[in-house]
PQR file with spaces between the fields and no chain letter, atoms N, CA, C, O and H, PARSE charges and radii, in Angstrom:
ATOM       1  N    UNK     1       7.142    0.670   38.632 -0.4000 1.5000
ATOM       2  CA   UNK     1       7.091   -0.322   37.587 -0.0000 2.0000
ATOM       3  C    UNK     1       5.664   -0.494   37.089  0.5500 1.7000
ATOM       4  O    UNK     1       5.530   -0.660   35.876 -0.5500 1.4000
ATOM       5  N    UNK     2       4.683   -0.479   37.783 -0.4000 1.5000
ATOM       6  CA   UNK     2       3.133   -0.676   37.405 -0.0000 2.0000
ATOM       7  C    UNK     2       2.799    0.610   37.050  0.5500 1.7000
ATOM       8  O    UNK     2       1.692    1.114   37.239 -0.5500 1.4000
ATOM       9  H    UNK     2       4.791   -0.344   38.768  0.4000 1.0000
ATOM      10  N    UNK     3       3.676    1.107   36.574 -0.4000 1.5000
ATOM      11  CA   UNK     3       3.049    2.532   35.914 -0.0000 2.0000
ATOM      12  C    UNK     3       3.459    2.539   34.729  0.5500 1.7000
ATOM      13  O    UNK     3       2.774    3.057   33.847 -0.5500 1.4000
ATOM      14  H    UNK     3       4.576    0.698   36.420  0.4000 1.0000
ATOM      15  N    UNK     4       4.540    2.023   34.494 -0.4000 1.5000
ATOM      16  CA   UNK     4       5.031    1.897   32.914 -0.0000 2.0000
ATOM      17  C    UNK     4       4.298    1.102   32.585  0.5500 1.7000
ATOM      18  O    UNK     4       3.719    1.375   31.534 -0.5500 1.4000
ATOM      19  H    UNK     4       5.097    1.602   35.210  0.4000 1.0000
ATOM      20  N    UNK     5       3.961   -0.124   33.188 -0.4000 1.5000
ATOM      21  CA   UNK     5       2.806   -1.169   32.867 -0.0000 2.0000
ATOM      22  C    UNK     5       1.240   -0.232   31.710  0.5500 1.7000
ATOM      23  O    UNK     5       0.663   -0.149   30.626 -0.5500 1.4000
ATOM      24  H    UNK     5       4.431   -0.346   34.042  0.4000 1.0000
ATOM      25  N    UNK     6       1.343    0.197   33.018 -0.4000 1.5000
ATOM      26  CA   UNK     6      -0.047    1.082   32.944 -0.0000 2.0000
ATOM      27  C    UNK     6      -0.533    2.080   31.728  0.5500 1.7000
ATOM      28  O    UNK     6      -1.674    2.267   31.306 -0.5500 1.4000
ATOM      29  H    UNK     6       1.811    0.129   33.899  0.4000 1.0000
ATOM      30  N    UNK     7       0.898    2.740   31.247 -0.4000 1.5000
ATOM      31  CA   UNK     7       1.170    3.838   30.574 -0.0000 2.0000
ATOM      32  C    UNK     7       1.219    2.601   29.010  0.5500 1.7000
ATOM      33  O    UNK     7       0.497    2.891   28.057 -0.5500 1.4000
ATOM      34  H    UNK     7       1.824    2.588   31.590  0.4000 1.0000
ATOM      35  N    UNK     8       1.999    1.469   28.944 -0.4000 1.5000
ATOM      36  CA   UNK     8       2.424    0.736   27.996 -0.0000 2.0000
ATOM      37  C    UNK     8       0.960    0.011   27.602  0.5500 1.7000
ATOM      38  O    UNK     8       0.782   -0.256   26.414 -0.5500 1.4000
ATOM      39  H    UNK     8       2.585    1.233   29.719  0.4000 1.0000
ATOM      40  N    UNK     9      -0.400   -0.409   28.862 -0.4000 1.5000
ATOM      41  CA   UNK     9      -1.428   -0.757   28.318 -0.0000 2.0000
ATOM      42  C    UNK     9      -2.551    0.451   27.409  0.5500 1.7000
ATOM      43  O    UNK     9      -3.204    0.248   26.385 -0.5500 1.4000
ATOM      44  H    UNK     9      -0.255   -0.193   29.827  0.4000 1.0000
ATOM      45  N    UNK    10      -2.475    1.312   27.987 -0.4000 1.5000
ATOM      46  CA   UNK    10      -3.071    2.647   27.352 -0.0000 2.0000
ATOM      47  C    UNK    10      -3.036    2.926   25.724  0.5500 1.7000
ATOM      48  O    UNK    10      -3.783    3.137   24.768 -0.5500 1.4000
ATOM      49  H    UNK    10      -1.944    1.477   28.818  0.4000 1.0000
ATOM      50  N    UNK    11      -1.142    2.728   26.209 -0.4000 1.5000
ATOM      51  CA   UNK    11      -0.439    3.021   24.609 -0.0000 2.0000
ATOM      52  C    UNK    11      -1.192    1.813   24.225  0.5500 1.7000
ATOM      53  O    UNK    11      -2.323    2.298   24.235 -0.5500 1.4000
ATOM      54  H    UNK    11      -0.535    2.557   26.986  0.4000 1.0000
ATOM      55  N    UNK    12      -1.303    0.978   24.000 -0.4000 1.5000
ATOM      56  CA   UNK    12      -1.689   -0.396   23.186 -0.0000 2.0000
ATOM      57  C    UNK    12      -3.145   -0.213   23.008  0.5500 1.7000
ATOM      58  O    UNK    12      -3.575   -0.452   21.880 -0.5500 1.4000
ATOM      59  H    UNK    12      -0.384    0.583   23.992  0.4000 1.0000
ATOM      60  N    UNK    13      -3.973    0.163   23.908 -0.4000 1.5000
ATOM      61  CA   UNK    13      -5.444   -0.025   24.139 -0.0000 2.0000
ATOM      62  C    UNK    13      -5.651    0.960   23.032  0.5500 1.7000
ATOM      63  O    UNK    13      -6.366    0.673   22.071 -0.5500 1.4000
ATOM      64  H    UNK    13      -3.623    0.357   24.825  0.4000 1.0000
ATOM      65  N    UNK    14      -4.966    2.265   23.154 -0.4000 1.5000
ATOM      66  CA   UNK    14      -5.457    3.511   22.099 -0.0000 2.0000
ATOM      67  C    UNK    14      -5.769    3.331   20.790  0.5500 1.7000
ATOM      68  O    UNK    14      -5.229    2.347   20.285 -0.5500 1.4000
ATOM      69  H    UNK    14      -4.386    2.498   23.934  0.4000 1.0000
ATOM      70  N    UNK    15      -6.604    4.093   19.952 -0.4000 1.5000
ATOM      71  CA   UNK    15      -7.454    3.875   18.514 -0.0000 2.0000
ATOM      72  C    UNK    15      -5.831    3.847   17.814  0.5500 1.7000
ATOM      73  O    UNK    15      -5.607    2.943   17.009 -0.5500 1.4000
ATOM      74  H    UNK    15      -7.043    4.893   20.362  0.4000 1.0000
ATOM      75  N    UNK    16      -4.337    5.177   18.238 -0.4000 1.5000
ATOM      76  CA   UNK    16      -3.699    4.633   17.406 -0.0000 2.0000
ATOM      77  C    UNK    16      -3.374    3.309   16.286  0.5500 1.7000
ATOM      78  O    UNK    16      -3.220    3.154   15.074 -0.5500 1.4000
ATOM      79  H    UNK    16      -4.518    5.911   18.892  0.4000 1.0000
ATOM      80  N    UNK    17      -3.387    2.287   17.854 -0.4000 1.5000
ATOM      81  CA   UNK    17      -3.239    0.980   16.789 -0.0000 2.0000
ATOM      82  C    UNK    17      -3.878    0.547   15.389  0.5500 1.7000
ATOM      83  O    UNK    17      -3.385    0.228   14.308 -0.5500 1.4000
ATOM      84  H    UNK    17      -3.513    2.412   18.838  0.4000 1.0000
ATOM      85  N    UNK    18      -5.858    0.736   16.114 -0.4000 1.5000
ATOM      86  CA   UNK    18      -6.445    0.221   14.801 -0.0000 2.0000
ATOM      87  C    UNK    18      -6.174    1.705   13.621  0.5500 1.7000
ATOM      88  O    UNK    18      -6.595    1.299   12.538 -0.5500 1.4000
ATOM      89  H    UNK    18      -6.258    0.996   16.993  0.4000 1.0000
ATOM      90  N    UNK    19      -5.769    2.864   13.481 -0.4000 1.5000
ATOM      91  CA   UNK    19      -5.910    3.241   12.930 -0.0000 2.0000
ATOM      92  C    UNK    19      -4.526    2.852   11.520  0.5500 1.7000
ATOM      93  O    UNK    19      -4.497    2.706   10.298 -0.5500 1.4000
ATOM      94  H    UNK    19      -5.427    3.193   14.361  0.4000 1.0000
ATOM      95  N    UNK    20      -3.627    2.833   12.614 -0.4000 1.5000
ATOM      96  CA   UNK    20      -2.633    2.263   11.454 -0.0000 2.0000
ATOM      97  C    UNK    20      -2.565    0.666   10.907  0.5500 1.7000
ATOM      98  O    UNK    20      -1.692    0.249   10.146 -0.5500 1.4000
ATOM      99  H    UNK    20      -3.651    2.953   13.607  0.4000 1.0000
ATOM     100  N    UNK    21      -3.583   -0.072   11.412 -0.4000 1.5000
ATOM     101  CA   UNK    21      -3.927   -1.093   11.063 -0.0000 2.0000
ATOM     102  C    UNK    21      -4.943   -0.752    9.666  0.5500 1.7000
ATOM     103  O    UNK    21      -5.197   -1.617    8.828 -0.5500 1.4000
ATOM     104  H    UNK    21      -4.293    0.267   12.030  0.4000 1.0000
ATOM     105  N    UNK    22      -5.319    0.278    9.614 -0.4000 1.5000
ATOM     106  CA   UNK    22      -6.133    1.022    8.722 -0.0000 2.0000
ATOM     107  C    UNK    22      -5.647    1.225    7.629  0.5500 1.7000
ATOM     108  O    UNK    22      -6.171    1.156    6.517 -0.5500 1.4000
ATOM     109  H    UNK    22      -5.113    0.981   10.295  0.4000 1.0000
ATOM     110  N    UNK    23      -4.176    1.595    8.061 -0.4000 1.5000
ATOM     111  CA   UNK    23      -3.301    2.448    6.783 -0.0000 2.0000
ATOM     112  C    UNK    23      -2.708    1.168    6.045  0.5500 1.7000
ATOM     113  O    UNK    23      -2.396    1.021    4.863 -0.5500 1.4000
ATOM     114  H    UNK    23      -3.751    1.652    8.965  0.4000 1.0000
ATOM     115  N    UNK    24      -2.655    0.313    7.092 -0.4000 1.5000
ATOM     116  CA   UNK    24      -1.796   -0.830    6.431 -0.0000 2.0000
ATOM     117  C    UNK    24      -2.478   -1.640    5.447  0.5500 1.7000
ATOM     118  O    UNK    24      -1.989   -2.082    4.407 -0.5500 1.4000
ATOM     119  H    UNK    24      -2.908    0.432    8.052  0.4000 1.0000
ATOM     120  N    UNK    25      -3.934   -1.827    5.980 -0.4000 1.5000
ATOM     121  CA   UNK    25      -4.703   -1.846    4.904 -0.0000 2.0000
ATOM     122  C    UNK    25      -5.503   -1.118    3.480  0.5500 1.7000
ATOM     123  O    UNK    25      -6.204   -1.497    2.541 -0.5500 1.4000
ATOM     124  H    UNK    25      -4.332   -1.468    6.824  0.4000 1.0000
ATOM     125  N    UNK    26      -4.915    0.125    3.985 -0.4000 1.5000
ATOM     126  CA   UNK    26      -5.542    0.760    2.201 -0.0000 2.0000
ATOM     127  C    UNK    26      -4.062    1.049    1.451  0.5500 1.7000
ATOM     128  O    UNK    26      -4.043    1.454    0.289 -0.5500 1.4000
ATOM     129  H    UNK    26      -4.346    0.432    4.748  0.4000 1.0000
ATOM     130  N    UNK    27      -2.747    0.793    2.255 -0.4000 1.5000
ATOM     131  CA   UNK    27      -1.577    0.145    1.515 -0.0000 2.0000
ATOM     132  C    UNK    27      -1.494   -0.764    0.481  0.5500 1.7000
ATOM     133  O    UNK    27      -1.222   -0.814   -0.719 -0.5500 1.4000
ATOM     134  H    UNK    27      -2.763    0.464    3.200  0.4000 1.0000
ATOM     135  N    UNK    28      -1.823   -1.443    1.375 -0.4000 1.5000
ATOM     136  CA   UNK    28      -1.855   -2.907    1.033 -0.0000 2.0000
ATOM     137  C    UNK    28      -2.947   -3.151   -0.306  0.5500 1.7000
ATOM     138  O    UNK    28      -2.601   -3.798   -1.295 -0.5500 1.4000
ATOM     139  H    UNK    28      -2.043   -1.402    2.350  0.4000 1.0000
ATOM     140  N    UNK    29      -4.140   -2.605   -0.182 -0.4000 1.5000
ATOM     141  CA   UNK    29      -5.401   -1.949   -1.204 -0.0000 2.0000
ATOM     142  C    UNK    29      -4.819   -1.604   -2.303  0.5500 1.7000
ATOM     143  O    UNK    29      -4.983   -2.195   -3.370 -0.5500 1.4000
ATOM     144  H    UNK    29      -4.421   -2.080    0.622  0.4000 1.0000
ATOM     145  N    UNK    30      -4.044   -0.554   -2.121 -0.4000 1.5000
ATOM     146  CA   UNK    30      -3.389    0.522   -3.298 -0.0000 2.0000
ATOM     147  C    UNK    30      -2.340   -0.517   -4.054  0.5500 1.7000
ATOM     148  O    UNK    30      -2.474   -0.686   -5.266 -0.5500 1.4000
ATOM     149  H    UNK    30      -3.911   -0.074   -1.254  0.4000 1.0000
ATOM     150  N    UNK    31      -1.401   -1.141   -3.401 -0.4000 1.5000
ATOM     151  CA   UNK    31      -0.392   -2.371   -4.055 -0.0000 2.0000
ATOM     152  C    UNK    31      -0.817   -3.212   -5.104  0.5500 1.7000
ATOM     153  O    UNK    31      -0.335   -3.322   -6.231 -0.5500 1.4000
ATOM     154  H    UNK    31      -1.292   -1.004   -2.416  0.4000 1.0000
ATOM     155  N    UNK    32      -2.183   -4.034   -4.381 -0.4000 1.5000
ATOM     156  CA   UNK    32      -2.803   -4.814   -5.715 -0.0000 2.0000
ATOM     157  C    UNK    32      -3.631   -4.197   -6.484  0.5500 1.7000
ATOM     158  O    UNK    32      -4.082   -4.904   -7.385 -0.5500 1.4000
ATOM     159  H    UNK    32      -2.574   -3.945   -3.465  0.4000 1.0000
ATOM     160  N    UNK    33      -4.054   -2.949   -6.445 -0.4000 1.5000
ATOM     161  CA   UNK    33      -4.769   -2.260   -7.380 -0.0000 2.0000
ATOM     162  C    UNK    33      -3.675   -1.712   -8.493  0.5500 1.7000
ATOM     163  O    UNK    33      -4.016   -1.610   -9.672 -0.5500 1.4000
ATOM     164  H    UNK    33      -3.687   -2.375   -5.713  0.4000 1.0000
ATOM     165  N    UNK    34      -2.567   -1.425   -8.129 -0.4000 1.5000
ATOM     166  CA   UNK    34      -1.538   -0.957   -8.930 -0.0000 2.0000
ATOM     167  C    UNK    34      -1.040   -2.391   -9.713  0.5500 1.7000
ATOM     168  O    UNK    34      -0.941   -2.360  -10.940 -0.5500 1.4000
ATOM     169  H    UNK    34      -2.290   -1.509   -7.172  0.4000 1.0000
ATOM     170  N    UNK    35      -0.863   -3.106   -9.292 -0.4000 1.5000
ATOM     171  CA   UNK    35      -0.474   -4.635   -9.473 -0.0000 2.0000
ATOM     172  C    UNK    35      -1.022   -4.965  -10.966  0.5500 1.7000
ATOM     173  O    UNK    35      -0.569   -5.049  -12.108 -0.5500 1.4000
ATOM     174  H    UNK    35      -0.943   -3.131   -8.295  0.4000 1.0000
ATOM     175  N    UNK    36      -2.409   -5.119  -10.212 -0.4000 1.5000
ATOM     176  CA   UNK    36      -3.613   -5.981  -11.256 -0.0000 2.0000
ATOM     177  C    UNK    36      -3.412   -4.176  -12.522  0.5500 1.7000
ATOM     178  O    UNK    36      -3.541   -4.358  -13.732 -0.5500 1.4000
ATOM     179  H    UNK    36      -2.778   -5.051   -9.284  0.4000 1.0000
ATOM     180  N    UNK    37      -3.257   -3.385  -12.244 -0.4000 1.5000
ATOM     181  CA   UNK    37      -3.758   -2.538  -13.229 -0.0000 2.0000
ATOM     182  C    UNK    37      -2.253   -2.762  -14.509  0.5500 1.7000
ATOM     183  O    UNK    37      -2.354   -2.649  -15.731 -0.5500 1.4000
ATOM     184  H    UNK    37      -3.153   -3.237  -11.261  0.4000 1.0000
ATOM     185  N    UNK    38      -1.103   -3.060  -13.803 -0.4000 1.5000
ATOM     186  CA   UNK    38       0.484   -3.140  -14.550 -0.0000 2.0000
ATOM     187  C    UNK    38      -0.027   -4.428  -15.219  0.5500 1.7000
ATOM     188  O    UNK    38      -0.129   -4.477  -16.445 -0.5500 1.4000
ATOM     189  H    UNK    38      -1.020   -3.151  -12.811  0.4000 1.0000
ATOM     190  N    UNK    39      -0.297   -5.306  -14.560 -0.4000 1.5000
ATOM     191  CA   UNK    39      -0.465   -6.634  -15.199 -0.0000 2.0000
ATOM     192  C    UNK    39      -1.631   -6.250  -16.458  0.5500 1.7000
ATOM     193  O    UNK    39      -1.367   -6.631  -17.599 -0.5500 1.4000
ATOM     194  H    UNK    39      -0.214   -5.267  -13.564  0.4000 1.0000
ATOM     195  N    UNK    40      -2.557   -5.700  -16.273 -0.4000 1.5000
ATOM     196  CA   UNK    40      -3.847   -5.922  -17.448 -0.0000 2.0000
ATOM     197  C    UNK    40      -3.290   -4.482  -18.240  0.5500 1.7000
ATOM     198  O    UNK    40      -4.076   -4.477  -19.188 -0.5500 1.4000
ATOM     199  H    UNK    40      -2.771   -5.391  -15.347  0.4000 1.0000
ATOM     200  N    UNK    41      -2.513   -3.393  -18.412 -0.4000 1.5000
ATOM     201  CA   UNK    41      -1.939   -2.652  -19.238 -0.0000 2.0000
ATOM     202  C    UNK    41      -0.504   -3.120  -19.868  0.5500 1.7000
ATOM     203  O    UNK    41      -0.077   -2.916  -21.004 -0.5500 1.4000
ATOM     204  H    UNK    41      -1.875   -3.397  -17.642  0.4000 1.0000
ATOM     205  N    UNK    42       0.073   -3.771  -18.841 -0.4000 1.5000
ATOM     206  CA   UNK    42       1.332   -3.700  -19.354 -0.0000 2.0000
ATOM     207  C    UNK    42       1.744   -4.238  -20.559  0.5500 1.7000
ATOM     208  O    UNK    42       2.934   -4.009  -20.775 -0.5500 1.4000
ATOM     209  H    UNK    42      -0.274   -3.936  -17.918  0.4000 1.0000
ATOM     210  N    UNK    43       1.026   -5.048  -21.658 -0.4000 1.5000
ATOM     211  CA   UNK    43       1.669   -5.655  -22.860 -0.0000 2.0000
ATOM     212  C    UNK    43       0.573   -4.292  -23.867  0.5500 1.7000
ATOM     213  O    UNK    43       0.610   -4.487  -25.082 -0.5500 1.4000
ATOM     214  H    UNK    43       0.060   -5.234  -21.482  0.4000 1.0000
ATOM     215  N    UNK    44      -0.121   -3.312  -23.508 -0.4000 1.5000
ATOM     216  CA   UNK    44      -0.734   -2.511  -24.376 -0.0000 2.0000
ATOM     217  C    UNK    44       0.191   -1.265  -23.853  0.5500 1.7000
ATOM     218  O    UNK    44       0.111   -0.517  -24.827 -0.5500 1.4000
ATOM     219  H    UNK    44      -0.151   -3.154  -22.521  0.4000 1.0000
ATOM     220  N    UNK    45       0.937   -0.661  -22.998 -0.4000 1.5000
ATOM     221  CA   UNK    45       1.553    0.031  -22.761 -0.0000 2.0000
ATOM     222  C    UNK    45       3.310   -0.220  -23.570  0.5500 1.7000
ATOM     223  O    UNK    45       4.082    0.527  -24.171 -0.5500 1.4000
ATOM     224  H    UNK    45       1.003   -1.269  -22.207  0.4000 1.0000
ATOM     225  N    UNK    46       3.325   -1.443  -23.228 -0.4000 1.5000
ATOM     226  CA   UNK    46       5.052   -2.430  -24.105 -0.0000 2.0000
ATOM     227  C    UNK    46       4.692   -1.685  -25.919  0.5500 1.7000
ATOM     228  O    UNK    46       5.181   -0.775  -26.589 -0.5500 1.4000
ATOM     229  H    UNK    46       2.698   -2.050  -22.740  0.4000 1.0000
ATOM     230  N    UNK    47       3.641   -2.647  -26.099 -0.4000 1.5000
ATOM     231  CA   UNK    47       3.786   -2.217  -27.496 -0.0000 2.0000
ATOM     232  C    UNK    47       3.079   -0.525  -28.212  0.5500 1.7000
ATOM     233  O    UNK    47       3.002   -0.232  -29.405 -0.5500 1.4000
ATOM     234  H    UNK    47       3.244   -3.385  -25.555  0.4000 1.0000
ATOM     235  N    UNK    48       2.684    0.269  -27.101 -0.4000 1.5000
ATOM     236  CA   UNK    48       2.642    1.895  -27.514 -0.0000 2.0000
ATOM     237  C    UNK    48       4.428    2.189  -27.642  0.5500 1.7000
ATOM     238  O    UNK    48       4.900    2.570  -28.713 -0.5500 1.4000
ATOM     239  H    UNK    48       2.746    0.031  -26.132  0.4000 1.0000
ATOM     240  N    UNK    49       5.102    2.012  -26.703 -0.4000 1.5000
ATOM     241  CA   UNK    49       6.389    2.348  -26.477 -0.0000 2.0000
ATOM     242  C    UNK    49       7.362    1.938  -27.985  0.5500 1.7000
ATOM     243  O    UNK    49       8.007    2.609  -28.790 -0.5500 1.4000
ATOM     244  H    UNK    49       4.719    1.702  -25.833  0.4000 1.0000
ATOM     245  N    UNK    50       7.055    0.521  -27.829 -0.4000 1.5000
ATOM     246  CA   UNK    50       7.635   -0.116  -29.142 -0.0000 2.0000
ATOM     247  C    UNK    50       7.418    0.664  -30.708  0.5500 1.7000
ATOM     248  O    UNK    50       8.215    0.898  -31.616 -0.5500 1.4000
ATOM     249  H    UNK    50       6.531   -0.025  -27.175  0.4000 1.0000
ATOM     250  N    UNK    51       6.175    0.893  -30.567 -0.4000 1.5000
ATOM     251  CA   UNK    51       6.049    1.619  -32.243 -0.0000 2.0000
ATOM     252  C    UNK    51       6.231    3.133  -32.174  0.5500 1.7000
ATOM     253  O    UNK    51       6.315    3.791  -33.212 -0.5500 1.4000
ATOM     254  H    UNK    51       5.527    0.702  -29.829  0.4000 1.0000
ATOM     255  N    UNK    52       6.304    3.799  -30.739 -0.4000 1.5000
ATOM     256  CA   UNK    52       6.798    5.266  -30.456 -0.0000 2.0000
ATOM     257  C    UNK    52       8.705    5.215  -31.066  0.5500 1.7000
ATOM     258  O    UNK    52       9.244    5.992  -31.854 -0.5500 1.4000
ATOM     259  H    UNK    52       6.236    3.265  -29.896  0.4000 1.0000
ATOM     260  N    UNK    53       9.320    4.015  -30.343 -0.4000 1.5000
ATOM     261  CA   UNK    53      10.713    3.650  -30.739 -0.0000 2.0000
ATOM     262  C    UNK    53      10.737    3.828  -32.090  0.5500 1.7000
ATOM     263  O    UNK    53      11.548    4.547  -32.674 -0.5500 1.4000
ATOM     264  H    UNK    53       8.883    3.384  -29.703  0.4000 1.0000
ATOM     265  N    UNK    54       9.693    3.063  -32.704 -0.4000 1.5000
ATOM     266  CA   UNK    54      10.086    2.558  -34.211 -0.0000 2.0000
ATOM     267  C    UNK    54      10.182    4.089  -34.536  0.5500 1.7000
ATOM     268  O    UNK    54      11.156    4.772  -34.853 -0.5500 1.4000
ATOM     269  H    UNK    54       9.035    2.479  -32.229  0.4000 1.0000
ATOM     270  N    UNK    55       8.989    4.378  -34.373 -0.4000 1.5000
ATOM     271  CA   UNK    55       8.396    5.581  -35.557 -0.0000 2.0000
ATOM     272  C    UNK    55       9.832    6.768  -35.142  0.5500 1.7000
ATOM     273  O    UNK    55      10.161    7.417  -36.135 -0.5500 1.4000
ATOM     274  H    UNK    55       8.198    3.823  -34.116  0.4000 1.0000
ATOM     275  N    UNK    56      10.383    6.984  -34.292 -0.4000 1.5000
ATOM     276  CA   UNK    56      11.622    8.180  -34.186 -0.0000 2.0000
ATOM     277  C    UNK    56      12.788    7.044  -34.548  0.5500 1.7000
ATOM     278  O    UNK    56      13.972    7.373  -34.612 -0.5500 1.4000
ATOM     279  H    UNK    56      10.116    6.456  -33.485  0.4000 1.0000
């Protein structure tokens, strides 16, 4: 039993963790960068589309 212990603190102690703590953060990075970029294009992107509609 104190070996699974042992084996289960290792697993936890290892860089794995912070590294996907890493990923979760340049996720998380990439989300509101995509976010803020939809929000500050999106009514100049609406109305390219709109006069592409008209004009065909």
């Amino acid at each position: 039993m104190s070996e699974q212990i042992m084996r289960l603190r290792k697993r936890i102690a290892s860089e794995v963790g912070a590294t996907m703590v890493e990923y979760g953060l340049m996720v998380a990075l990439v989300a509101v960068v995509v976010g803020v970029a939809a929000a500050l294009l999106g009514k100049n992107i609406s109305t390219m589309f709109d006069s592409i509609a008209t004009s065909i």
